[in-house]
C-alpha positions as semicolon CSV with decimal commas, in nm:
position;residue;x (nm);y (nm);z (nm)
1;X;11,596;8,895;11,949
2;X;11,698;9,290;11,941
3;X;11,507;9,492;11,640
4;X;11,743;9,580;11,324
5;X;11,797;9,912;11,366
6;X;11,774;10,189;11,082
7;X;12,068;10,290;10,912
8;X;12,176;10,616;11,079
9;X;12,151;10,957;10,884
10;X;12,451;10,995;10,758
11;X;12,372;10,671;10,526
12;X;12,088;10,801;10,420
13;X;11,991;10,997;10,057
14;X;12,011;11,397;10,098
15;X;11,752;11,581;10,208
16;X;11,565;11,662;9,848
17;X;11,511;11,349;9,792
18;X;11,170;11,228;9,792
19;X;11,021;10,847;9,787
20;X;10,648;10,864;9,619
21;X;10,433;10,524;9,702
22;X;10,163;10,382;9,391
23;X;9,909;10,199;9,537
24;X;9,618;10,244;9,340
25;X;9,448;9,909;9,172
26;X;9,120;9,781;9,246
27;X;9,298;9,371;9,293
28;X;9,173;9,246;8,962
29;X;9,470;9,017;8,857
30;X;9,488;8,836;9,189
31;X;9,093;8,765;9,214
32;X;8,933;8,632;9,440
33;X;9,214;8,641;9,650
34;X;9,246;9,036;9,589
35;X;8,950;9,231;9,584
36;X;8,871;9,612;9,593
37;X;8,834;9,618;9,996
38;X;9,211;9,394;9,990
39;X;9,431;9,479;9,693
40;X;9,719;9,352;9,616
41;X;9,962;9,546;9,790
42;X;9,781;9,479;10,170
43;X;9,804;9,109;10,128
44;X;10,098;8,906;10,320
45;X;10,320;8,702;10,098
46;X;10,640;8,692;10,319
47;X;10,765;8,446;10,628
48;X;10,731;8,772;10,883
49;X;10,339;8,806;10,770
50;X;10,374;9,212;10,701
51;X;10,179;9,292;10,393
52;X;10,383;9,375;10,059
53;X;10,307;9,772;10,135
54;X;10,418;9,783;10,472
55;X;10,749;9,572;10,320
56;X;10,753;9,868;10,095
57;X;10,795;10,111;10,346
58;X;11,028;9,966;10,565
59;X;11,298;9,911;10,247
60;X;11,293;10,280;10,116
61;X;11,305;10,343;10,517
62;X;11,636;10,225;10,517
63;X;11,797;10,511;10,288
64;X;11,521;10,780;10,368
65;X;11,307;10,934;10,678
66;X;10,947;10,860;10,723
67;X;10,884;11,250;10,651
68;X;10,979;11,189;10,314
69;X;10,789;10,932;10,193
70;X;10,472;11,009;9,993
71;X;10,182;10,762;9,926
72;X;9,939;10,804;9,643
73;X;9,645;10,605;9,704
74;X;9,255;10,566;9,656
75;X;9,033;10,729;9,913
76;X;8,875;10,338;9,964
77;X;9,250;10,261;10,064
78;X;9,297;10,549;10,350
79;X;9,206;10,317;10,586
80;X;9,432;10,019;10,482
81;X;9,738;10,234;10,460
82;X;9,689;10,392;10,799
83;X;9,678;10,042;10,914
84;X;9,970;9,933;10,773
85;X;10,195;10,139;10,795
86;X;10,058;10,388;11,057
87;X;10,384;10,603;11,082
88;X;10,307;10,721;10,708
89;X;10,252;11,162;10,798
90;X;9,886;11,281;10,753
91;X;10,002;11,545;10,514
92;X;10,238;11,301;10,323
93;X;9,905;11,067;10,210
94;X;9,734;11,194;9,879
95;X;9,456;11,074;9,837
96;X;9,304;11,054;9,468
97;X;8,891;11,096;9,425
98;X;8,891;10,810;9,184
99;X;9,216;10,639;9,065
100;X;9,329;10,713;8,702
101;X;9,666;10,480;8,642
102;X;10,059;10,577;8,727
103;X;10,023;10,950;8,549
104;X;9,843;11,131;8,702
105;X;9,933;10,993;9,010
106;X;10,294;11,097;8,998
107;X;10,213;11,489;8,852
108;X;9,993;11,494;9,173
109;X;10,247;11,386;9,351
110;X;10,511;11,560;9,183
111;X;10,308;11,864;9,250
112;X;10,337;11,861;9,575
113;X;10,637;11,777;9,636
114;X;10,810;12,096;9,416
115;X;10,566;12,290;9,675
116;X;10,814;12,159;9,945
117;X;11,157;12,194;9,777
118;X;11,223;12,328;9,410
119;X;11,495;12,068;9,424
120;X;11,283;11,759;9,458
121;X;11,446;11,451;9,334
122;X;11,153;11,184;9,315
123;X;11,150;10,806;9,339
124;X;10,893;10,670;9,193
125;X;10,802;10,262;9,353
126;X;10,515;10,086;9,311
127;X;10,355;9,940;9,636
128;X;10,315;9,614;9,555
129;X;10,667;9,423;9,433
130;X;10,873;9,162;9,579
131;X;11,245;9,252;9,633
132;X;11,479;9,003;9,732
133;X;11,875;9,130;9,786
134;X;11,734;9,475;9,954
135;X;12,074;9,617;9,960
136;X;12,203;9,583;9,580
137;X;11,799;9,688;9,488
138;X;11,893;10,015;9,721
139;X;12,227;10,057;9,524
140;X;12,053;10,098;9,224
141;X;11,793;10,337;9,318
142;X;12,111;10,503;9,442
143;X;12,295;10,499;9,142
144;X;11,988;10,671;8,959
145;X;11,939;10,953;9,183
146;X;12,326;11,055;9,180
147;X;12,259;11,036;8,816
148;X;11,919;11,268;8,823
149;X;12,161;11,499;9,008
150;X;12,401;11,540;8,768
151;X;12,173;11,544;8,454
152;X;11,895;11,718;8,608
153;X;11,673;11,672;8,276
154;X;11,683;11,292;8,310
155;X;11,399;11,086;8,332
156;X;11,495;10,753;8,496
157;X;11,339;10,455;8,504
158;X;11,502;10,095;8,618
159;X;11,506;9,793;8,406
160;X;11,628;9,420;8,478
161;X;11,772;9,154;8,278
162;X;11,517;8,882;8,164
163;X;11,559;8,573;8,281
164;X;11,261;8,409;8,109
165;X;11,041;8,524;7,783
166;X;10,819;8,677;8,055
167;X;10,459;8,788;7,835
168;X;10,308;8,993;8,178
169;X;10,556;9,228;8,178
170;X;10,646;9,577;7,990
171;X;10,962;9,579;7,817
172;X;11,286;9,849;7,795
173;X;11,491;9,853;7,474
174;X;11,847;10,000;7,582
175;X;12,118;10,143;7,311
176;X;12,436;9,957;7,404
177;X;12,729;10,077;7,513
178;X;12,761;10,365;7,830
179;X;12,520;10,659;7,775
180;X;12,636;11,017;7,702
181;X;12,508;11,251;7,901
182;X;12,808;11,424;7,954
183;X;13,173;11,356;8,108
184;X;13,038;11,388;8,490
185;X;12,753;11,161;8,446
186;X;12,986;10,924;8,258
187;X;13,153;10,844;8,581
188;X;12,915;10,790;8,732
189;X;12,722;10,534;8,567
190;X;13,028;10,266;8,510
191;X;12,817;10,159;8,179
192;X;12,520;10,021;8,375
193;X;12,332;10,326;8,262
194;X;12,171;10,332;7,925
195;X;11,983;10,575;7,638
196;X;11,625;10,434;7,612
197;X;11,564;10,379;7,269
198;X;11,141;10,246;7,319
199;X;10,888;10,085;7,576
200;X;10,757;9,770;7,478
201;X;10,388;9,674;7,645
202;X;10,358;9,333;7,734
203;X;10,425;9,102;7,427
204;X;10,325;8,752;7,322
205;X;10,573;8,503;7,355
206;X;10,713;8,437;7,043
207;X;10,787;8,825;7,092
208;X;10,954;8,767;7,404
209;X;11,169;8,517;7,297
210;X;11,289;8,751;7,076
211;X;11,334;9,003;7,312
212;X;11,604;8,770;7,497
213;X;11,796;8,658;7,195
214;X;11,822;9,019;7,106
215;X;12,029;9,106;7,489
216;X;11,883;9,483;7,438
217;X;11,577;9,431;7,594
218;X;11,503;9,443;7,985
219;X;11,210;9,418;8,209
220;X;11,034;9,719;8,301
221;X;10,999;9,774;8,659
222;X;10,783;10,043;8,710
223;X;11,041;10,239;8,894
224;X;11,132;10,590;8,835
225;X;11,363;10,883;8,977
226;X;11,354;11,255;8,794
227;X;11,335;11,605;8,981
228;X;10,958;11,726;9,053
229;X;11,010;12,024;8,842
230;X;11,152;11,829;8,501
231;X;10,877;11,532;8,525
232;X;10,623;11,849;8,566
233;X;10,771;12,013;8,222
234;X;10,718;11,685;8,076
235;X;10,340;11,678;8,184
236;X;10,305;12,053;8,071
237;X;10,482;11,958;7,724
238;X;10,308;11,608;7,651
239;X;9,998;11,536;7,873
240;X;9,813;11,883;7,849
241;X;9,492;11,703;7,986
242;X;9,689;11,577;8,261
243;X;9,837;11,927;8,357
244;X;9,565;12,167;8,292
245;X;9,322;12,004;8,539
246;X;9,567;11,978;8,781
247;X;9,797;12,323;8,761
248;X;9,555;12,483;9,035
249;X;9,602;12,272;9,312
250;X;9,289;12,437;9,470
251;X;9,075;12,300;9,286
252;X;9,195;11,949;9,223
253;X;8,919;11,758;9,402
254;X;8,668;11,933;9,162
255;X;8,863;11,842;8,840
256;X;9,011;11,482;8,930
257;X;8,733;11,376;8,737
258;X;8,859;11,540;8,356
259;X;9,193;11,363;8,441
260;X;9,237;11,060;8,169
261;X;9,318;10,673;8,291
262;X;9,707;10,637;8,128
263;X;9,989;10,521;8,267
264;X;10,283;10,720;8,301
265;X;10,475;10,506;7,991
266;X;10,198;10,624;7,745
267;X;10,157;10,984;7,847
268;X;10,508;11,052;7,904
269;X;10,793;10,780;7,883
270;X;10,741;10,694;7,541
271;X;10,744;11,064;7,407
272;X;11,039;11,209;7,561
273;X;11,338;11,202;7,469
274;X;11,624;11,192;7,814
275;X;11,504;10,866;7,910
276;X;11,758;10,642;8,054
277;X;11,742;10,326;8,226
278;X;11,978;10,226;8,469
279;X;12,043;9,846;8,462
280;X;11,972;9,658;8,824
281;X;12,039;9,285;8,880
282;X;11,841;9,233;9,214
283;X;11,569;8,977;9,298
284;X;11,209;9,096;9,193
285;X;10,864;8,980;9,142
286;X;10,591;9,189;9,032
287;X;10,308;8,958;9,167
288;X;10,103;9,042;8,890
289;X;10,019;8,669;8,816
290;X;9,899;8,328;9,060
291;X;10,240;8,185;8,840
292;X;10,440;8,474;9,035
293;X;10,276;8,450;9,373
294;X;10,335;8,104;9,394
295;X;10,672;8,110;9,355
296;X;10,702;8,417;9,624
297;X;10,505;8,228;9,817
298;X;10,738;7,928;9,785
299;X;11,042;8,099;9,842
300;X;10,930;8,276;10,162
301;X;10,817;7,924;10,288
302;X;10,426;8,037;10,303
303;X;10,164;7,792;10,257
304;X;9,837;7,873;10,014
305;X;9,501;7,663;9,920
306;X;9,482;7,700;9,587
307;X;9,226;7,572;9,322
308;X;9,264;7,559;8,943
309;X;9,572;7,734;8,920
310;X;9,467;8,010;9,157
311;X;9,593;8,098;9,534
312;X;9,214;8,104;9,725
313;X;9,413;8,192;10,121
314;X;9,722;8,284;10,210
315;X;9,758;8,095;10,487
């Protein structure tokens, strides 16, 4: 059977626009079947046995060239992500001392990256998801970056509509109605682009059911596009003991340590105020439970021992 090509360049995103990789996480929620030396994202879950990062990489591959894909990982993890995906560009791996959660990640990342082009458009993806319907999931990072472009003060994240009163996810409430950001950007969002009124950590379930009655609520995917250079003011602005350490990139390695462990909805998302969420409707899975493997699994026709509820081999 002939390889599926890559899309030729004139399908893919312009030039500025940059994919940054999250793999980071030492494999506690999947354990013992994730562990620090295998986390999550370098197990195999689908029916052509690649592990969910390489998976990763070959679905932003489709809109964007290898030389513009970042990956922000754990020095432990060099070694995995050189294995599995091995096209990934010396230069284009940053690797963190010790990991400290999705902040300081990205402003390391972001960093770099308005080094290379004060233009920067970054897309944020976490390495470890489960996307079915590749091409609609593409269309919406899509639609988010055209809308970075025109509203280049946008922070965008991606959100999905609930299907279930799902307790192990984060939660996005959206104001109704097509967002106003201006008349440009109002064409092109075709009201499936929202104001972000609040984040919502993962709630218990009589909070969740809520949260679906309500129909403003969506899950929170972990996803986010902005330019380098906005996300950056952001940092500078709200997360002062995120930037200072890191504003003299010479001396990073020396100061990783000062950086605090938040994500990047605590330090930043939930105090800013352009937040927008652009509404996607593709299959995901955020593996973040044995309940979610399983049904990956199941779907990609894989078969698993499992024991008490939890997945003990892949096989």
């Amino acid at each position: 059977m002939a390889r599926k090509k890559l899309p030729t360049p004139s399908s893919q995103l312009p030039t500025s626009v940059y994919a940054v990789i999250l793999v980071g996480g030492i494999g506690k929620r999947l354990q013992p079947l994730s562990k620090p030396s295998t986390p999550k994202p370098f197990l195999s879950v689908t029916k052509d046995r690649k592990t969910i990062f390489a998976k990763t990489i070959a679905r932003i591959r489709r809109v964007l060239p290898i030389e513009n894909i970042i990956v922000v990982a754990n020095k432990r993890q060099a070694h995995l992500v050189r294995k599995s995906s091995p096209k990934i560009l010396r230069g284009n791996l940053l690797l963190e001392k010790a990991s400290k959660n999705t902040a300081p990640a990205i402003a390391l990342a972001s960093l770099e990256l308005r080094k290379r082009s004060g233009d920067a458009v970054v897309v944020v993806l976490p390495a470890d998801h489960y996307i079915g319907n590749e091409s609609v999931y593409l269309n919406t990072l899509k639609k988010g970056i055209d809308f970075v472009k025109g509203n280049p003060k946008a922070l965008v994240t991606i959100g999905l509509e609930p299907n279930f009163p799902a307790t192990g996810y984060g939660y996005i409430k959206i104001a109704r109605g097509p967002c106003l950001a201006g008349r440009q950007a109002r064409s092109i969002v075709h009201g499936n682009i929202y104001k972000v009124e609040r984040f919502v950590e993962k709630p218990d379930i009589e909070t969740a059911r809520k949260f679906i009655g309500d129909g403003n609520y969506l899950w929170n995917t972990g996803t986010f596009i902005f330019k380098a250079v906005t996300f950056l003011g952001a940092v500078r602005r709200l997360a002062k003991s995120i930037y200072e350490p890191l504003k003299d990139m010479r001396k990073i390695e020396e100061k990783y340590d000062m950086l605090p462990n938040i994500s990047v909805d605590y330090a930043i998302m939930e105090k800013a105020y352009e937040i927008y969420c652009v509404k996607g409707s593709y299959k995901w899975e955020d593996i973040g439970s044995f309940d979610s493997l399983k049904k990956v699994l199941k779907a990609e026709g894989r078969r698993f021992i499992e024991k008490d509820g939890k997945v003990l081999k892949i096989l």
